[in-house]
Backbone as CSV, one residue per row, in Angstrom:
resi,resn,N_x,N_y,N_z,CA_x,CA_y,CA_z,C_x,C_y,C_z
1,UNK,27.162,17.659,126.727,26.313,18.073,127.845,25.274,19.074,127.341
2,UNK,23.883,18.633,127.726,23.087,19.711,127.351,23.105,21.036,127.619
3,UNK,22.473,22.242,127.460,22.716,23.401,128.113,21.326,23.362,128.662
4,UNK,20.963,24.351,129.393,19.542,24.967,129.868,19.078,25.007,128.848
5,UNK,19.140,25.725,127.929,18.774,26.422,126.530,17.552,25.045,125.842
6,UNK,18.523,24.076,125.382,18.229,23.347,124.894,17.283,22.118,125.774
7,UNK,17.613,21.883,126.856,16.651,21.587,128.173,15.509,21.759,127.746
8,UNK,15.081,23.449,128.036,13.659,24.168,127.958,13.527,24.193,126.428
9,UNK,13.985,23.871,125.419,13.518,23.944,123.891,13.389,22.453,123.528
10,UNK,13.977,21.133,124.223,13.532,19.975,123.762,11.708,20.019,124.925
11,UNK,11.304,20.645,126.172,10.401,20.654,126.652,9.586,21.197,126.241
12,UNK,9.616,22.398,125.690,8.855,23.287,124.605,8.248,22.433,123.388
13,UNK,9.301,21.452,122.856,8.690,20.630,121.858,8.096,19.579,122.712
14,UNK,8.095,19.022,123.171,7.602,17.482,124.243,6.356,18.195,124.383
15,UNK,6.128,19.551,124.701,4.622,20.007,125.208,4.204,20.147,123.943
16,UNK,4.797,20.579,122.657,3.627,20.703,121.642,3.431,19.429,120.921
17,UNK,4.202,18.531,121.054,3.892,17.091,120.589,3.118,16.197,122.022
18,UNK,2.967,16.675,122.734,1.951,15.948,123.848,0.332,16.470,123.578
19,UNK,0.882,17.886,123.282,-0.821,18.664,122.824,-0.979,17.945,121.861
20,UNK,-0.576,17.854,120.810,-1.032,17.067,119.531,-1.330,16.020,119.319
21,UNK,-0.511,15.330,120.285,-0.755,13.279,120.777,-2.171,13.684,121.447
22,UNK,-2.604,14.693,122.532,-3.674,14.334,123.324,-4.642,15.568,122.750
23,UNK,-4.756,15.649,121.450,-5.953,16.414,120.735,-6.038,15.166,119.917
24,UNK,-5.626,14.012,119.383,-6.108,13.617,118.984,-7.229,12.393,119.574
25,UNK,-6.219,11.805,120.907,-7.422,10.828,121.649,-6.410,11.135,123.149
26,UNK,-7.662,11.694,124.356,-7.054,11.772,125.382,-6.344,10.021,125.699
27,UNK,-4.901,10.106,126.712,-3.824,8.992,126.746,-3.552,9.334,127.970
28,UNK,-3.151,7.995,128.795,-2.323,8.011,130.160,-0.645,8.288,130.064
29,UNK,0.155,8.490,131.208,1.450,8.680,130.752,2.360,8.141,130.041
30,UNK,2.156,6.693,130.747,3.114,5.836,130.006,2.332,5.344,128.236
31,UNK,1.072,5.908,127.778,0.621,5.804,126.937,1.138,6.988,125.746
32,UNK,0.845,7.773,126.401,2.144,9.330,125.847,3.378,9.028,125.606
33,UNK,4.142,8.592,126.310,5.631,8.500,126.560,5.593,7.148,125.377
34,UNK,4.989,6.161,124.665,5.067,5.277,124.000,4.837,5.773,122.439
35,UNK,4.010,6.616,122.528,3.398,7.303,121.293,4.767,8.536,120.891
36,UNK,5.371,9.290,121.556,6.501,9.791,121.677,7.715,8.795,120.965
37,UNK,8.188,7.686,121.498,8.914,6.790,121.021,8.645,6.428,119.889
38,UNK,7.400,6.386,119.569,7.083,5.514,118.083,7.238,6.734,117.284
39,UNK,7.332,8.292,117.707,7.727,9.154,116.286,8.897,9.633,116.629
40,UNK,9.494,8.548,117.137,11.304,8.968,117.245,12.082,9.245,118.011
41,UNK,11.656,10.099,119.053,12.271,10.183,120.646,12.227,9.247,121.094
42,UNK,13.185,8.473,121.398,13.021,6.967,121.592,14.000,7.113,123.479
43,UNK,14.835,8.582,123.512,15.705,8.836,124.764,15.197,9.775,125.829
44,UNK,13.695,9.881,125.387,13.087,10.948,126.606,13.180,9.880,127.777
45,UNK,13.270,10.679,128.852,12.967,9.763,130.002,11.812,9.716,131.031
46,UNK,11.106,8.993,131.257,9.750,8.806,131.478,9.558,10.511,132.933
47,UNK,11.144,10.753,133.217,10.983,11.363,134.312,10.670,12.889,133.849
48,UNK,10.935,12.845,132.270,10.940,14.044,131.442,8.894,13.971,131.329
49,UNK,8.915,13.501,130.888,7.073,13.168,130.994,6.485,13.664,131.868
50,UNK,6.735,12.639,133.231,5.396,12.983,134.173,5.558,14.513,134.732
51,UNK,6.694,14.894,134.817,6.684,16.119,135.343,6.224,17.351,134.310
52,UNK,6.515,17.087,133.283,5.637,18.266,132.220,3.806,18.064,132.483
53,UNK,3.460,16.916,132.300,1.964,16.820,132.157,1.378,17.304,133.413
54,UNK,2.417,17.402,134.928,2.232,18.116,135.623,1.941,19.576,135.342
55,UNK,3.115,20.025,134.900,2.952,21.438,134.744,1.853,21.427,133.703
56,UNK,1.533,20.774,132.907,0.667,21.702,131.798,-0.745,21.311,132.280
57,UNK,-1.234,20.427,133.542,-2.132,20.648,134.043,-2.504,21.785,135.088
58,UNK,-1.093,22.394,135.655,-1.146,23.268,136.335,-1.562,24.488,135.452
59,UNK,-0.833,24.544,134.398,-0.957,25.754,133.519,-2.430,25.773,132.842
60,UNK,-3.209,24.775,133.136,-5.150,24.470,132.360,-4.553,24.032,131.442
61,UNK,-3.685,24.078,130.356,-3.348,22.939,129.125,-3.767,21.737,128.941
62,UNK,-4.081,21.324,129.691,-5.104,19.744,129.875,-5.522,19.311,131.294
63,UNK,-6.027,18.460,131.718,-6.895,18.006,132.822,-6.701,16.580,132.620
64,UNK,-6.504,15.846,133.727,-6.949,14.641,134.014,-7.600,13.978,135.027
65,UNK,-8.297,12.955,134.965,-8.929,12.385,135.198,-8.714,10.898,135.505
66,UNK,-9.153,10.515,136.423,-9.316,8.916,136.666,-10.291,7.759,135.809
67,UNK,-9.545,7.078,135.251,-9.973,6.227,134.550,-9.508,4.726,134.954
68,UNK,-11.022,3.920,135.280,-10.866,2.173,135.780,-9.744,1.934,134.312
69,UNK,-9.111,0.783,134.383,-7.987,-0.112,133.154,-8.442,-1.507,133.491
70,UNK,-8.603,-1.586,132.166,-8.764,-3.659,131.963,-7.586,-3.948,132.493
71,UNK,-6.252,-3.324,132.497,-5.316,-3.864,132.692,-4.483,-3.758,134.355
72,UNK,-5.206,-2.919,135.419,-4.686,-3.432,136.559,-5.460,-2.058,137.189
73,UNK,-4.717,-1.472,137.909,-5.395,-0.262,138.511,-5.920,0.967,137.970
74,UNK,-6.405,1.957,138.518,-7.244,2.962,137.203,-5.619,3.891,136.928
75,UNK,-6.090,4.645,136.171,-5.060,5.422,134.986,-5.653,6.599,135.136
76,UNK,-4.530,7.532,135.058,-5.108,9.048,134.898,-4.684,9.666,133.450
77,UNK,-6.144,9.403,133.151,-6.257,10.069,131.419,-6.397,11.570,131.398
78,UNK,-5.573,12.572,130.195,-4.960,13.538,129.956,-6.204,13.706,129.085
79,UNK,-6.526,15.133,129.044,-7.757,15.570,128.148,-7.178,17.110,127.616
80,UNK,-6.880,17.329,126.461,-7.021,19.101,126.430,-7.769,19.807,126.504
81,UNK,-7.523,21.383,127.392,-8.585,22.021,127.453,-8.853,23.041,125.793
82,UNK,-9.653,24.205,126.191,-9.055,24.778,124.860,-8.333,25.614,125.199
83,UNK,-7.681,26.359,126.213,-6.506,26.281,125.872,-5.231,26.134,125.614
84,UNK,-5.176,24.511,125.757,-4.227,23.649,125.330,-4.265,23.655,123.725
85,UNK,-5.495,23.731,123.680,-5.841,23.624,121.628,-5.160,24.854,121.323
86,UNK,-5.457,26.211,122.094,-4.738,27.329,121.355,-3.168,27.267,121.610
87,UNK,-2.752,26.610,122.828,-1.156,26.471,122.549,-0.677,25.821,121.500
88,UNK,-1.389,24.275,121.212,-1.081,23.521,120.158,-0.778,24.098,119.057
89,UNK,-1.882,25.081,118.704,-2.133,25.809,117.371,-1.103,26.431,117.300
90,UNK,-0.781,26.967,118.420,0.439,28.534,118.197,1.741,26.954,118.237
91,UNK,1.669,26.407,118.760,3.628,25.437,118.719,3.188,24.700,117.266
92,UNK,2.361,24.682,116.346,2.607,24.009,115.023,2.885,25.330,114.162
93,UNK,2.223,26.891,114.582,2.389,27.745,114.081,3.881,27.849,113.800
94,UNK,4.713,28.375,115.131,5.714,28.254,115.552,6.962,27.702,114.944
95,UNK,6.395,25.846,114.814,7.511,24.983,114.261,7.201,25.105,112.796
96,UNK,6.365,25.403,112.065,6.361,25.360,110.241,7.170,26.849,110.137
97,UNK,7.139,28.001,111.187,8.282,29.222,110.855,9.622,28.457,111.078
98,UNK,10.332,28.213,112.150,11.273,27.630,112.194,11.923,26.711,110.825
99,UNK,10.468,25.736,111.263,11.438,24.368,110.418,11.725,25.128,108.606
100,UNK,11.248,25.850,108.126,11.104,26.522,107.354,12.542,27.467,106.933
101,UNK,12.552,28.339,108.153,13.947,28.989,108.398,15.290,28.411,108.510
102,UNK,15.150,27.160,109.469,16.160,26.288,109.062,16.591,25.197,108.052
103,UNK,15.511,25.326,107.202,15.897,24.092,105.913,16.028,25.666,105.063
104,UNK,15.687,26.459,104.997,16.406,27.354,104.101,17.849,28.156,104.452
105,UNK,18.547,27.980,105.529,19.757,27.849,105.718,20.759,27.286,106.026
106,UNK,20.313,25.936,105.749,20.686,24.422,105.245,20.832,24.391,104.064
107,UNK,19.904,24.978,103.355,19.673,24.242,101.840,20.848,25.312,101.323
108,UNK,20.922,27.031,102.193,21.410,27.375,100.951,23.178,27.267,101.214
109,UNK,23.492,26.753,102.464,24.911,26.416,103.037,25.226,25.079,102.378
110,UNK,24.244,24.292,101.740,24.647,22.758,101.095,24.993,23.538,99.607
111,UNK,24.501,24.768,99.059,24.727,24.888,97.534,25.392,26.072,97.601
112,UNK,26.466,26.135,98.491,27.893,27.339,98.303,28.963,26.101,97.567
């Protein structure tokens, strides 16, 4: 069973890998939530999605917009603002301290 803890720290990451999916080309939800799957979260649930891109439009982190689709009704495309760019910046900041901290107390618990 998850805890809270880990709840708000897999969402914490979902928002800095959504900033980073949508700094590179603004995406609709289920366009996010696919791009997510293809780098491995393959068990988010779409219900985990729409409700963050909520909040991080509430928070100015990005904006969307209505966009017509070749493929049936229009789509609401996700844009970052900047400062969604400065959150981005600070959650890659963030994860190279971490991931850093934890492969060095990995590495040095694999060579006791």
């Amino acid at each position: 069973m998850k805890s809270n803890n880990s709840s708000q720290m897999l969402k914490g990451i979902l928002q800095g890998m959504m900033l980073t999916i949508l700094s590179k080309k603004p995406d609709y939800g289920y366009g996010i939530s696919k791009q997510i799957n293809q780098y491995g979260l393959k068990d988010v649930p779409k219900g985990t999605i729409y409700p963050l891109l909520t909040t991080m439009e509430k928070r100015g982190l990005i904006r969307g917009h209505m966009q017509p689709s070749d493929d049936g009704p229009d789509r609401k495309y996700y844009f970052v603002t900047t400062e969604g760019d400065q959150v981005k910046s600070a959650f890659i900041e963030e994860w190279h301290f971490l991931e850093k901290a934890v492969n060095t107390l990995i590495d040095e618990g694999e060579t006791e």
